[in-house]
N, C-alpha and C positions, 0 to 999 in steps of 0.2 A: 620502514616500519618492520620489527620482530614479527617474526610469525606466530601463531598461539597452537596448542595443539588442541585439538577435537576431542570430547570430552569422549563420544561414541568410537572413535577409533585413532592409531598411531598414525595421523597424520596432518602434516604442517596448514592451518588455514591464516591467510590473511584476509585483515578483515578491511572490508570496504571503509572507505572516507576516512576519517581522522577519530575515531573512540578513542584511541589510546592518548588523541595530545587535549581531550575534553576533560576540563577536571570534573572529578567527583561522578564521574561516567560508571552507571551500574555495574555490576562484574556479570557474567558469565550471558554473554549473550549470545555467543553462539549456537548454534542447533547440536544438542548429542545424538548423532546418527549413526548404527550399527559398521556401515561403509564408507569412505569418504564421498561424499558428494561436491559439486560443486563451490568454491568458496565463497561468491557471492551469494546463492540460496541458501548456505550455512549461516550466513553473517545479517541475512536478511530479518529485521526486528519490524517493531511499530510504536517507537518511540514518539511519546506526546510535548516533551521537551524539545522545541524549536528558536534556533535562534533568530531573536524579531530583527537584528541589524542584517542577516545574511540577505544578499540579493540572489536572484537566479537568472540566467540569461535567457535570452529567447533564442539560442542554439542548445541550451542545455532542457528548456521546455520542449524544444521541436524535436528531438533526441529522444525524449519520454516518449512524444506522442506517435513517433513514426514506428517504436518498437510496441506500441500498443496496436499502432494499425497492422501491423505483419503479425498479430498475434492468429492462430488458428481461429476458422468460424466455419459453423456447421452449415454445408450446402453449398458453401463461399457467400451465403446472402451478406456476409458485412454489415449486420446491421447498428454496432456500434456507435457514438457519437459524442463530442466533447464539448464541453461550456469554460473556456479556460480564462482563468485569470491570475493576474498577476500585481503582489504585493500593491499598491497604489494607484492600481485601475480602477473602474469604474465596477467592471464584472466581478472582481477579489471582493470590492467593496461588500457586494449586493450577495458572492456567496458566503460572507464571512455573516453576514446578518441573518441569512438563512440558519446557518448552525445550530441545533440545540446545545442548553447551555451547556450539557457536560462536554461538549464540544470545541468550548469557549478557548480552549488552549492554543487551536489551529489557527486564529487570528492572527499568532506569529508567525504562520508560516510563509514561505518567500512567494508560493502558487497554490494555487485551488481551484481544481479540474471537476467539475460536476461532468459525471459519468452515466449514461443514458443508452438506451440500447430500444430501437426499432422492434415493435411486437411483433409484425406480419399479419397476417390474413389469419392463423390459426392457433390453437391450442398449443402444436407443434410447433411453428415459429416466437411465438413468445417464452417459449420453456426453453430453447436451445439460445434466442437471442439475451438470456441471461446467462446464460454460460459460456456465451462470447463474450461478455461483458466481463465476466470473471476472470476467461484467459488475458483478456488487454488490461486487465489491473495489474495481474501477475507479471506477465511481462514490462508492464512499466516500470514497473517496482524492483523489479530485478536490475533492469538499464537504471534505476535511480542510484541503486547503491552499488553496483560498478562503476559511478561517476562521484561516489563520497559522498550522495543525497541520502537525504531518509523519506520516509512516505508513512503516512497513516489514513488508508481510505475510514472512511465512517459512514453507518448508517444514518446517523442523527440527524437528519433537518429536516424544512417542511420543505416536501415533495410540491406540495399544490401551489405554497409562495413560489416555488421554482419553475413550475409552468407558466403562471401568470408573470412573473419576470424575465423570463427569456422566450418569452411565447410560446412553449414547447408543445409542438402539434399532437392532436390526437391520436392513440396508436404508438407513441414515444414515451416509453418509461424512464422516469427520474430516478437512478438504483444505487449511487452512492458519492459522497464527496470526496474527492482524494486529496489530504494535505502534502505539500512537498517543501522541501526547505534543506535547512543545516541543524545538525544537532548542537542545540544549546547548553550553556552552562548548568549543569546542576546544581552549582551552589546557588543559583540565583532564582530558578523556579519553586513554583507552588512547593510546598509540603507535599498536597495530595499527590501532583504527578510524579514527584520523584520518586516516593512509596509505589504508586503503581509500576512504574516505568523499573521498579528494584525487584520487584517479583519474579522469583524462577519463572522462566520459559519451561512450560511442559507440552508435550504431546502425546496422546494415548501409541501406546507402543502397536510397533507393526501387528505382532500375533492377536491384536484386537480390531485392527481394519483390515488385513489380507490374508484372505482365504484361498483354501485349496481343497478340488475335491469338490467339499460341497461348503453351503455356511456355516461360518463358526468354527471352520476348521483350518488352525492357522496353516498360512500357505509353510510350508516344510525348504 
């Protein structure tokens, strides 16, 4: 695969999995960032176009989850936890049902990891046990598309169906569904998703999130 150059700076990225051999594949997906960063967080998207024949292996599942477990957690409590399933199981089944509709897209996807994270005793372990939760998606997500996966976590489903279907004990929060797969045909998908999946990527520029000094004063 050609390498693409960074819209943000001169330098060469390639991009994870196979975009370039997908026809009708959106253009400009990678991240414009001021310096090169790495290429796999460059090339990192959230594509809803899945393709429903791809399979995924249970070394290429245990792969996601192992770089989700090594993800940082605050205090080391580890309170992270996974509900995983895969295309034609029993548990894919049961979280593809959970899904809200606008969600409905992820049914094709090859795996769907319901993402859950231990509150703790306090105010404090619940607030940080969700930003453990956040580090182990990012990390997955990153190990997805260094192996040519795509991922789309989602908020959308019922929380409560998901306790009462995997018995999720009291004190374990239900926080997000993560789809995993291969990117699918665009000529073949919804209208809707390819409209959205065709939208610029944007991100509010650095000089409006990092400061210096004091707030509101872009870092220099």
């Amino acid at each position: 695969m050609s390498p693409k150059q960074d819209k943000g700076d001169a330098h060469a990225i390639f991009s994870a999995g196979s975009l370039a051999d997908v026809p009708d594949t959106p253009s400009g997906r990678l991240a414009a960032t001021t310096v090169p960063i790495h290429p796999d967080l460059a090339a990192r998207w959230s594509p809803r176009a899945f393709d429903p024949d791809a399979a995924i292996t249970a070394d290429q599942v245990t792969a996601l989850l192992e770089a989700a477990r090594w993800a940082a957690s605050w205090g080391h409590r580890q309170p992270v936890r996974f509900v995983v399933g895969r295309r034609g199981d029993e548990t894919f089944v049961t979280l593809a049902g959970l899904l809200k509709r606008g969600n409905s897209y992820a049914h094709a996807a090859s795996a769907l990891i319901l993402v859950c994270a231990e509150q703790g005793e306090d105010e404090r372990t619940a607030l940080y046990s969700a930003v453990d939760a956040g580090a182990a998606i990012a990390q997955l997500t990153v190990e997805a598309v260094s192996r040519g996966l795509i991922v789309h976590p989602m908020a959308g489903f019922d929380v409560d169906g998901a306790r009462a279907a995997f018995e999720i004990p009291d004190g374990v929060r239900p926080l997000a569904v993560v789809g995993i797969g291969t990117l699918g045909d665009y000529a073949h998908v919804d209208e809707a998703i390819a409209e959205r999946d065709g939208r610029p990527r944007e991100r509010l520029p650095l000089e409006q999130i990092a400061f210096g000094e004091r707030w509101g004063i872009p870092l220099g």
